[in-house]
N, C-alpha and C positions, 0 to 999 in steps of 0.2 A: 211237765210242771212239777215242782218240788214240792214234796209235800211239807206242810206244817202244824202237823197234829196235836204233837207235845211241844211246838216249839215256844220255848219265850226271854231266848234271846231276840231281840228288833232284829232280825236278818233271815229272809228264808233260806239260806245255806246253811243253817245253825238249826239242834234240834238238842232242847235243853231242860232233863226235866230231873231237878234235882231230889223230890222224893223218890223216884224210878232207878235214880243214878246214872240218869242216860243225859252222855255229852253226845255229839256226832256231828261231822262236818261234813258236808256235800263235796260229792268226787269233782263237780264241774268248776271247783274253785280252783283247780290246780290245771285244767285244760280248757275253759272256756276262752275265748279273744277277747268277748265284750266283759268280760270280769277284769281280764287282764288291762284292759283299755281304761274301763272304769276308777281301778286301781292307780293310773298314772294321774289323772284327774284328783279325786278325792283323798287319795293318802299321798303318791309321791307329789304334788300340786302342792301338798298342804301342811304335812309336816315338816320338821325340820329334819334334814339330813348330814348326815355328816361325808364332810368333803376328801379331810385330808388332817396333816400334823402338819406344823409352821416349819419345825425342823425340818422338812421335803423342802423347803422352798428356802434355803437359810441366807443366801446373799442378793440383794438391792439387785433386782431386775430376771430373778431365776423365778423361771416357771416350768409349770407341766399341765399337759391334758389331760383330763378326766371327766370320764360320762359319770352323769350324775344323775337317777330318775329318768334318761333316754335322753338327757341334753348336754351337749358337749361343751366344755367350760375350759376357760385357761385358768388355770390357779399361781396365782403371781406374787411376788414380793414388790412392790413397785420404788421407785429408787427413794423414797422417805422414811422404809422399812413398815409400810403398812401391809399388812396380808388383803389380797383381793381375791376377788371373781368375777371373770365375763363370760358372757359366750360368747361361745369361739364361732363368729358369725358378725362378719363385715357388715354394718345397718346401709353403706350403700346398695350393693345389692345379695346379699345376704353370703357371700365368699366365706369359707373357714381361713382365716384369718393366721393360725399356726399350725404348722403341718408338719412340725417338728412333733416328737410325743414330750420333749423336755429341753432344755438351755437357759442361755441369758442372756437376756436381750433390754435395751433402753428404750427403743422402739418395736412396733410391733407394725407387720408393714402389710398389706394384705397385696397378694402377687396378681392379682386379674387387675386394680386400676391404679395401685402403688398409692391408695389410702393409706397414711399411717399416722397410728394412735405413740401415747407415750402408754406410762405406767399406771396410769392415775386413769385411765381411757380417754383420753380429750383426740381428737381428730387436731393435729398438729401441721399437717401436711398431706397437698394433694395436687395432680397436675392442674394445668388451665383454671386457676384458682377464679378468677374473671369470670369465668360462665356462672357463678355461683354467687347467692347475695352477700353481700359485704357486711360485716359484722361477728360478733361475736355467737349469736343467737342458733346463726346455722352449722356453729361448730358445737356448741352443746348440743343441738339436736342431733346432730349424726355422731355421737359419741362412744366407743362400745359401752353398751350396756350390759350394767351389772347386775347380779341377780336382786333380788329386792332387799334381802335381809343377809347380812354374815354376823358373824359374835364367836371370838376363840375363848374356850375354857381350857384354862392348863395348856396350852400351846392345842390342844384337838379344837379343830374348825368347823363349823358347822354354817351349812346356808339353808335357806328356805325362799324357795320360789312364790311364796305369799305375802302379798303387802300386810296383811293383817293375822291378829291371832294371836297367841303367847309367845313373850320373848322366848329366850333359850333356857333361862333360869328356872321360870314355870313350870317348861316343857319337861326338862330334865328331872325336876323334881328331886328325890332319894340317891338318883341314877349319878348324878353329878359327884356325888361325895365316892361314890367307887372309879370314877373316874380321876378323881383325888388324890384317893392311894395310889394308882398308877403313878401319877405324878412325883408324889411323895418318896418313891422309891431309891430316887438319889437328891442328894443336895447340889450338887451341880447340873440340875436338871435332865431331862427325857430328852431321847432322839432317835427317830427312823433311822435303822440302818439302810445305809446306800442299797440300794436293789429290793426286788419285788418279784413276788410269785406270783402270777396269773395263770388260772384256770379256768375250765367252765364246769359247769356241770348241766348235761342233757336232761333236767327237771326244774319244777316251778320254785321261783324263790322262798317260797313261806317251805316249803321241805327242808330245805335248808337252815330254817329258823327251828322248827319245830327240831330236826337233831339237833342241835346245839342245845337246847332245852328239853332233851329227853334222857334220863338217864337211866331207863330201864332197858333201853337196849345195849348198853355198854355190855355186860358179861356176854350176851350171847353174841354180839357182833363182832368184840375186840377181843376173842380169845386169843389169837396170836401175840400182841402186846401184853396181853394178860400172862401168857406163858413168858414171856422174855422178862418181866416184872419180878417174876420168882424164881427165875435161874440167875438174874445178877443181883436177887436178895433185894430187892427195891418194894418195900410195907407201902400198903394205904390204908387208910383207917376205914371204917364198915361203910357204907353209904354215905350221904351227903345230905344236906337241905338246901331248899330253893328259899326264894321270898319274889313275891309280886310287889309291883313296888308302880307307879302310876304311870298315864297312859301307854301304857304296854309294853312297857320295860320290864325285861324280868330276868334275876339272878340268880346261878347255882354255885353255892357256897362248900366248900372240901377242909376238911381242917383235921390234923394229926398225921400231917405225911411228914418225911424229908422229899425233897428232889427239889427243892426252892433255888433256882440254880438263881448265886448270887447271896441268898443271906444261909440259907441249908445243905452244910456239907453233905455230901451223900458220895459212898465208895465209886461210883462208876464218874464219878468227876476227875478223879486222881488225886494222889495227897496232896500234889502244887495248891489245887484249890482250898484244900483245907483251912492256913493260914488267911487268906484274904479274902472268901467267908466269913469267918469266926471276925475279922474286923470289920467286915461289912454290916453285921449285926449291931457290932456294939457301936457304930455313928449309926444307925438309925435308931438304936434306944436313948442314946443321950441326945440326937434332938427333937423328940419330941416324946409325949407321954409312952408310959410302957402299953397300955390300951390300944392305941393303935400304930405302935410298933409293932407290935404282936400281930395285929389286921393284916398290918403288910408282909410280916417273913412268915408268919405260920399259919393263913388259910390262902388256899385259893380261888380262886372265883373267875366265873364266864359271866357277863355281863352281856345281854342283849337290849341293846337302843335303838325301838322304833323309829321306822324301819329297816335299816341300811345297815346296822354298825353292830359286829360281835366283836367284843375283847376279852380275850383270852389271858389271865394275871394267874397264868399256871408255872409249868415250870421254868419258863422265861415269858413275858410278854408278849404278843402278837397281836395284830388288827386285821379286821377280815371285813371288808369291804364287799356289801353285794351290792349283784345291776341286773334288775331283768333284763332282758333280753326280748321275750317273747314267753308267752306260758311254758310253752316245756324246754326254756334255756336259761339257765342265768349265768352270768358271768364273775368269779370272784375275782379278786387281789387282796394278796397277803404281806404283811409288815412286818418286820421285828421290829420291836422298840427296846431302847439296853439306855443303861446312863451314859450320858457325856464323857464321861473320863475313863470307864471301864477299858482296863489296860487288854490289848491286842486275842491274850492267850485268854483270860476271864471271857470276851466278845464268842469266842471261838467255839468255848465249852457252851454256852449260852444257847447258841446257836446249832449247835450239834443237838444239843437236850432238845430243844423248840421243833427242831425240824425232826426228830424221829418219832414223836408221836402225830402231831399237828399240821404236820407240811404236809403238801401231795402229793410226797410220795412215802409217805412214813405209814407207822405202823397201826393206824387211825382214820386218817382222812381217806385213803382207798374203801375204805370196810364201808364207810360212809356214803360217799358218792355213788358205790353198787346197790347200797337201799333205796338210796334219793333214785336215782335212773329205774331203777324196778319198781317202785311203786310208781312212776311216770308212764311207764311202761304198762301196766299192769290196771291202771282203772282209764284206760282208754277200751279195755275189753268189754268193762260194765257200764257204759254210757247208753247203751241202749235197751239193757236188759230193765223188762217193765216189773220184775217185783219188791215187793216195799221193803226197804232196807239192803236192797242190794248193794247200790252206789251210795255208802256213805262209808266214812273212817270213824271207828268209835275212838274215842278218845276222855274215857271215863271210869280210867284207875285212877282212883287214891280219893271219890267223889263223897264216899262217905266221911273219911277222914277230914278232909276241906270241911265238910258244912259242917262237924263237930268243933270247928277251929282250932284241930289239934295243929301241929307245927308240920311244916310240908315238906315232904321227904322227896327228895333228888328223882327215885327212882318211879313217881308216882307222876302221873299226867298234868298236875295244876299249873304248871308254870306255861303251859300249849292252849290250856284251857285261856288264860289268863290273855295271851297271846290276840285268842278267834276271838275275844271277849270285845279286846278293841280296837281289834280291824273290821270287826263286823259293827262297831260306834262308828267308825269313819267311813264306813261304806255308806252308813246310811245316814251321815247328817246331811240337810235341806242346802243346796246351792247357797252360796253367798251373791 
């Protein structure tokens, strides 16, 4: 039984007692089944998640699969140029329906009874039509079914498998306006570049969250990166600051660097990039204010949006997409995102920058993944040990600082705190 002595966050996996300065999370959230079950239910069930970019799907009738929350969905352009989602489950007898992972298609055909939908999901055609009532009513009925809710901001997609609850705009709150900037970044708009990283990592997805929102393990983790920073002369300014921002969105904010690949020359780009830099800056300052001109070429920022979605507006753009799996599995995919028009060799540099710290195999994400798997690793040993405070993760630097309301510094815990704060609301709000 977990204990809750000082607890008073609503959650007994939480034990929160801010005159004491003790934050702490229960080890059984990262290896339990029925948490992890629970979780499909009450957050991925209920919030909104983010799917995909529109640019993935750019011409009338292209789609791709993707598991979404543990449900597999086609993600479609359909031929009127509206963005959809189904699942990829034939409602006659429940067949995956695309078995492709990607293409383009006008029809969509399911192979066991040669059911087949159009774009829009309507049940168009099917053999021995005759055996089946006549009318229109039993073609809307067997129709693929879409998720309940979609809504694209700035071309990023997002669906929610709940008929009810907060639009997208509610939901997003503060988070939206950094998803903004992304946007904002070229005037001929944003777009995934062709191709995709997939990984997994052999730990529970909230570890995953929690590094992304952790900055005090950077120096000791990323010394390698940290060394190659200062042999090719590449500055970063002292630390950083976070902000909590609503329903458990939370951001880490970097400002005073070069490496801004695209508006911040920096030596290890080559002089080519000099020139078309230094012009990339000045159209983003003459169209729009110098304020958040600035936002864009000179801080950087990670962006986590409960639950599913980190973006990464560092030194090129990236989307990292999580998917449990199973408590100690999740599964990533990774994006670049670059402007529309960015000329071949600009893409290249972009991309070379992105993927040597951030990709999985760079000089980052390895360091990461060996923490994520070892603590997975590592509190399966104390699930059984009976004394108090064995199994738990403290997570309660920087506690005093927060309740003073000083400003939150990168390298301190509150942005993780912020995180358990409200997954442990959704865990325990009352059934609908």
């Amino acid at each position: 039984m977990v204990s809750t002595a000082v607890t008073i966050a609503k959650s007994p996996y939480l034990q929160e007692d801010p005159g004491a300065g003790i934050f702490r999370v229960h080890r059984s959230v990262y290896r339990d089944p029925s948490i992890f079950d629970a979780e499909r239910e009450r957050i991925w069930g209920r919030a909104w998640l983010y799917l995909g970019h529109a640019s993935e799907v750019p011409e009338p009738g292209d789609f791709k699969l993707r598991t979404i929350g543990g449900r597999e969905l086609v993600f479609l352009r359909d031929v009127h140029g509206r963005v959809r989602a189904f699942l990829n489950a034939c409602p006659h007898r429940g067949t995956a329906v695309c078995r492709e992972p990607a293409g383009n298609a006008k029809r969509l055909r399911c192979f066991y009874h040669a059911w087949t939908f159009d774009t829009e999901g309507r049940l168009v055609s099917l053999p021995s039509p005759e055996a089946y009532p006549v009318g229109d009513a039993f073609r809307e009925r067997l129709g693929l079914r879409p998720v309940a809710r979609l809504e694209v901001l700035h071309d990023f997609v997002f669906i929610s498998y709940a008929t009810s609850g907060p639009d997208l705009d509610s939901y997003l709150g503060e988070a939206a306006d950094y998803i903004g900037l992304v946007a904002d970044h070229s005037d001929t708009g944003m777009r995934v570049v062709p191709g995709e990283q997939r990984y997994s990592s052999r730990a529970n997805w909230k570890l995953g969250v929690e590094n992304a929102m952790d900055g005090y393990h950077f120096a000791p983790s990323h010394v390698t990166f940290l060394e190659y920073l200062k042999r090719t002369g590449f500055t970063t300014s002292e630390g950083g600051r976070g902000r909590i921002l609503s329903n458990g969105h939370v951001l880490g904010i970097q400002s005073g660097h070069s490496g801004r690949a695209g508006f911040d020359w920096e030596p290890r780009f080559g002089e080519a990039e000099r020139s078309r830099i230094e012009e990339n800056r000045a159209r983003l300052f003459a169209r729009m204010d110098a304020e958040r001109a600035a936002l864009i070429a000179d801080y950087s920022r990670t962006l986590f949006m409960f639950p599913n979605l980190l973006l990464f507006d560092i030194e090129g753009v990236s989307i990292r997409l999580l998917e449990p799996v199973e408590p100690g599995l999740t599964r990533i995919s990774a994006f670049a995102l670059a402007p529309r028009d960015e000329p071949p060799e600009a893409l290249d540099v972009r991309l070379k920058v992105l993927t040597s710290f951030i990709g999985p195999g760079g000089l980052a994400t390895p360091d990461d993944l060996e923490a994520q798997e070892g603590i997975q690793r590592a509190i399966a040993s104390t699930a059984t040990d009976p004394r108090p405070g064995v199994d738990w993760n403290d997570v309660s630097r920087g506690m005093a600082s927060e309740a003073a309301g000083e400003p939150l510094r990168s390298i301190d815990e509150g942005r993780v705190r912020a995180f358990w704060r409200h997954w442990a609301t959704m865990m325990e709000e009352p059934e609908e």
